[in-house]
N, C-alpha and C positions, 0 to 999 in steps of 0.2 A: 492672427489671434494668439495672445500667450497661454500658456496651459502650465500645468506642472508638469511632471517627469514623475517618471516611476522612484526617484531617489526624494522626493518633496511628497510622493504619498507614503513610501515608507516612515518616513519622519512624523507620518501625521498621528501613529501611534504616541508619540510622545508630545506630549499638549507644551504649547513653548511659555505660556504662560506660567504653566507651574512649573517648568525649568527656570527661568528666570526670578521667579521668589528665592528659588532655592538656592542659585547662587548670588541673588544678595545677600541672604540669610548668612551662606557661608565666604561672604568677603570673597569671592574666588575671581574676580575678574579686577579687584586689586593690583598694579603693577603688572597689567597683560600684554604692555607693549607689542597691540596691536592685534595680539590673538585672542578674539573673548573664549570664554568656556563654551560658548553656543559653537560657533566656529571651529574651535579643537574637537569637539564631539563629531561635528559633521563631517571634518577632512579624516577620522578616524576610523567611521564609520565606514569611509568610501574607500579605503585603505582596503578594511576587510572584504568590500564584496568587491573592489576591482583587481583582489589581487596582488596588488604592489606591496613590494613588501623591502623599498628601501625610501629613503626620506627624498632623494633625486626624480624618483619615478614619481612620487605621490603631488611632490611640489609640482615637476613638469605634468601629470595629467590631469590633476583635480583643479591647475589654472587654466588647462587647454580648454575644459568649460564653462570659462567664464560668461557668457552668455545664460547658462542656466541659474547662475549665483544669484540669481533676484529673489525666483521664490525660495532659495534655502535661507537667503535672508543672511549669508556668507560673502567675503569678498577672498581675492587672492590671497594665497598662503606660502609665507616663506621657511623654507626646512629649519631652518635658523635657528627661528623663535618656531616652530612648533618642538622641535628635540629639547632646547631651552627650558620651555612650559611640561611637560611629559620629565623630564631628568628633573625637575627641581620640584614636580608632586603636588603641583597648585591644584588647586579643583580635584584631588582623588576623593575627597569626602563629597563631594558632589556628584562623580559618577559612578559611587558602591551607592548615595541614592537613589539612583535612576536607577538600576538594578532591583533594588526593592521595588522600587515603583512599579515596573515593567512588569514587576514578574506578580505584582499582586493585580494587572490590570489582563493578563496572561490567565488567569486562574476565575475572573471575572467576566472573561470574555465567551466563556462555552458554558452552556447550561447544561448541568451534571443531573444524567438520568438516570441515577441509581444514587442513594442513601447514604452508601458506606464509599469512601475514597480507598484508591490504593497508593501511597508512597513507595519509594524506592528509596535507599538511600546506600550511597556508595564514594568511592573518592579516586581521584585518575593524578598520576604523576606526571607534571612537564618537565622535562628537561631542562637544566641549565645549567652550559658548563660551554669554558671558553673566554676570554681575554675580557677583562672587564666584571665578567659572570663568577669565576671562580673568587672572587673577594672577595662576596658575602652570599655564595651559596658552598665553601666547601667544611668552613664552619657547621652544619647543620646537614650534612650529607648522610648516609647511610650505606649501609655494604649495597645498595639497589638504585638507590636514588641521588643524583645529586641534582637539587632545586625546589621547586613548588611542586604543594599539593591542590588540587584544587576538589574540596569537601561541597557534596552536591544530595540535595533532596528534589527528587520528579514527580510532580504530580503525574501518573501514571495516564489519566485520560486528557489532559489539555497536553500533555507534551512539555511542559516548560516547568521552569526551574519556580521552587518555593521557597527554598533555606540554601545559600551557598558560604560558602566561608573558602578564604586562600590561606594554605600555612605554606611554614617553613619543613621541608622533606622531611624531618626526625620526630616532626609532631603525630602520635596515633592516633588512628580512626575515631577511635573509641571515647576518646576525651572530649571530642567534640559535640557528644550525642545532649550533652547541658543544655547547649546552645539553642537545640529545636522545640521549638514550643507545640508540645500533642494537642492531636485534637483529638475528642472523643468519636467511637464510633467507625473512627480511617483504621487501615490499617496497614504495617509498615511491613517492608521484605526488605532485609538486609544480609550478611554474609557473613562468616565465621570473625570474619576481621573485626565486628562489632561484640564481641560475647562479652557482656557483661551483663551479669546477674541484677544486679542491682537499676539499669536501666532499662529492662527487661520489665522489672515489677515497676516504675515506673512507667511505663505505657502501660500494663494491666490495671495500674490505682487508675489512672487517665479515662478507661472504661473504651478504651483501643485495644486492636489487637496486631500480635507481632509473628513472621514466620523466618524463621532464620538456619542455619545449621546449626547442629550441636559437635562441639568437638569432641574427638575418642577419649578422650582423659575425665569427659563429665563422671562424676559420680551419684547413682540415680536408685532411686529402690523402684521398684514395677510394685503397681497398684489396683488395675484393673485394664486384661486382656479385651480390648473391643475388636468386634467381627470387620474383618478383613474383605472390604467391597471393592470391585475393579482391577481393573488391568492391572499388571506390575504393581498392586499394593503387597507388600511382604509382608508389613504386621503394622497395628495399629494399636498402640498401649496409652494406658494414663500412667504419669512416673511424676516422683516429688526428688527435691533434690536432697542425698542423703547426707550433706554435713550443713551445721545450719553457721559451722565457724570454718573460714575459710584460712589458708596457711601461710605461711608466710608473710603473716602479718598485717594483711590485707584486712580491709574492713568484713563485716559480717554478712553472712545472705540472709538479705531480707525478703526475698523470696520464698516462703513456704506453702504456699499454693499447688495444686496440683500443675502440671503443664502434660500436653499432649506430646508421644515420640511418634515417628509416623520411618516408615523405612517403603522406598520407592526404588524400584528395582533399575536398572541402566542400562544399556547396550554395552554386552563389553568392557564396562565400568565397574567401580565398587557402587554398593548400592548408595543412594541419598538417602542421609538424617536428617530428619526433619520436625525442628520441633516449635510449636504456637503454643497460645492461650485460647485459642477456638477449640469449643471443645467440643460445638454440634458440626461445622462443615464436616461434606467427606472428605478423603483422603486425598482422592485426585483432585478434589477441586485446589485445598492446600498445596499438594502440589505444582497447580498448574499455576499459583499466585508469587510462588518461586523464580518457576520457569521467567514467569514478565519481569524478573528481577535484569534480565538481559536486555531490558529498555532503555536502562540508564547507562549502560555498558554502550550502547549503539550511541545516545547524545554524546558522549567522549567522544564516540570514534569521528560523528560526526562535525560536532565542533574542528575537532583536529583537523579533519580531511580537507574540509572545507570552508573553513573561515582561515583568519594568521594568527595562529600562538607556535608556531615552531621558530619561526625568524623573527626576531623582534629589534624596535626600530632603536632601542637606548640599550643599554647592558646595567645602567644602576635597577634598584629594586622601585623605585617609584614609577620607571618608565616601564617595566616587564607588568608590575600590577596594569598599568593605566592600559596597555594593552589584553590584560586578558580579560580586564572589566567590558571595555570596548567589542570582544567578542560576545560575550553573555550579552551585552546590550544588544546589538547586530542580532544574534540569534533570536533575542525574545523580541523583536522591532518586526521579524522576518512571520513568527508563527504569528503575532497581532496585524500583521497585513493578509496572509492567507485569510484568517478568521473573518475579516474587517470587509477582502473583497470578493468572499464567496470560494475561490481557488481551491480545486475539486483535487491538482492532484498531490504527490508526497509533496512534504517541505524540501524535500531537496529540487524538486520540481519547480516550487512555487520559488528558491533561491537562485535556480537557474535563469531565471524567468526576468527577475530583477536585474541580474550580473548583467544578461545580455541586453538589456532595455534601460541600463540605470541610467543615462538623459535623453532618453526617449519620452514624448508622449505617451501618458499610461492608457490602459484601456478604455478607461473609465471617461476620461477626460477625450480620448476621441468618439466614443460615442456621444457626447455630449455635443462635441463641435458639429457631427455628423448632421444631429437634433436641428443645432440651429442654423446653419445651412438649409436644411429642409425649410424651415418656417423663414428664412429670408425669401427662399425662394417661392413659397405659397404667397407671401406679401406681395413680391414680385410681380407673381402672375393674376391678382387680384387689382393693384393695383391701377386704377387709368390714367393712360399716357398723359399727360401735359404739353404733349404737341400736339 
């Protein structure tokens, strides 16, 4: 009997019907001499969770299972034309859609038991630098960086990505905060890297609220001392900001609302400033909405560890994009199979789970066989002979 494989149920997060609108929609399999964009997503895919991470290895193992290429609905792949397809950027508007898609199907997939959301929003630097790489990353380098930024917004309880954007290393945090569209009600933890006044009261008009640091240079007048509840709360003040024209030419703060300061004591540390528009939480609750700011810091670490964006398979900019859309995709393809088939333990559990089983018969699918097996064999035994 044929079955899927654990690599044809992970795919089944992605409906192939609405992938193929969407690259008619965008001409992407125009001149594909022989690799559609269905096909480059899937050898790309398998790239990420098997590992390989050169164009020899991926061609020699994702043909060695030619047998399972039925149900991905894929034939053999030559390095050739996929580095060809990947260097020359065909279908990248195709796979930053799938990206959106995924991740608004990511955000759909778990019912939110509580009211209010929490964002994170934060940005992780990759590397790129080396023969090929240095042509059009040292252009746009920094004394820190030389490469991509990849700007990322976490839905804090589904785990997966809502707003991502890839720049170029020189571009700042902070300028990208346009781009995310608030929701009322959520509310966002971000980090000093984001201090801007003016976006700031932009989530407060939004009828959202925001916790972030405050840097030592703020200028603040104190307004009313509130009582200091919990563990390592140091002080709990209401502060407005004291100039309402900002220097150096900068536009004005439009900010004049009160905002809360909150100072959290450290281990050893200088204390944490801590400043919202929450004006009823406690102190450590604010604080502790901080602390989960370290969630988006782990998807980094984890994407990095565990998926391929450190070796990449082209060195132009349209093949280094195509790969690291390919990992956001793999990542968000991986939490919609957790969700999808129950799998109790971490995502990296439920990744491992796939790596070692990706043309295998999945679980799901031998229990089924097991079923009807069973009921051939009750027919069987019901049955009367014919001799």
């Amino acid at each position: 009997m044929n079955s899927i494989t654990q690599m044809s149920e992970l795919l089944k997060g992605l409906p192939r019907g609405w992938f193929e609108r969407l690259v008619e929609r965008e001409q992407a399999d125009k001149h594909n001499k022989g690799l559609s964009t269905w096909k480059r997503l899937v050898v790309m895919c398998y790239s990420q969770l098997s590992g390989m991470n050169s164009l020899r290895q991926i061609e020699n193992g994702f043909n060695a299972q030619r047998n399972h290429h039925y149900h991905l609905n894929v034939g053999q792949v030559k390095r050739s034309a996929l580095s060809s397809a990947n260097r020359s950027g065909r279908g990248l508007a195709v796979f930053e859609a799938t990206v959106q898609y995924l991740m608004s199907q990511v955000s759909r997939s778990i019912k939110r038991e509580l009211n209010e959301i929490l964002y994170l929003l934060d940005s992780s630097p990759i590397q790129l630098t080396g023969r090929g790489l240095d042509e059009w990353t040292r252009d746009t380098r920094t004394s820190r960086l030389q490469g991509e930024k990849l700007h990322a917004l976490l839905d804090a309880q589904t785990g997966g990505l809502v707003w991502y954007d890839i720049t170029a290393a020189n571009v700042n945090d902070v300028s990208m905060v346009n781009k995310i569209e608030l929701q009322s009600n959520a509310r966002y933890v971000f980090d000093k890297g984001y201090c801007d006044y003016a976006w700031w009261h932009r989530i407060d008009q939004a009828g959202a609220f925001y916790v972030t640091r405050l840097k030592k240079n703020a200028a603040l007048t104190l307004e009313q001392v509130l009582p200091t509840v919990g563990e390592g709360v140091m002080s709990d003040e209401l502060v407005r900001f004291k100039h309402r024209h900002n220097g150096g030419g900068r536009l004005d703060n439009p900010y004049i609302g009160v905002l809360r300061r909150i100072r959290i004591e450290r281990d050893n540390k200088t204390p944490l400033v801590l400043v919202t528009n929450d004006l009823t939480s406690s102190a450590l609750s604010i604080g502790a909405l901080y602390r989960a700011r370290w969630s988006i810091e782990l998807l980094f670490k984890w994407v990095k560890q565990h998926l391929n964006i450190k070796k990449f398979l082209g060195t132009n900019e349209c093949a280094v994009r195509v790969q690291i859309l390919t990992a956001l995709i793999t990542h968000l393809l991986v939490i919609l199979y957790r969700n999808r088939t129950g799998f109790k333990g971490s995502l990296f559990d439920c990744l491992t789970l796939i790596k070692a089983t990706l043309f295998q018969r999945c679980a799901v699918q031998n229990e089924l066989l097991q079923r009807r097996r069973l009921r051939m064999k009750t027919y069987a035994d019901i049955q009367p002979s014919l001799l």
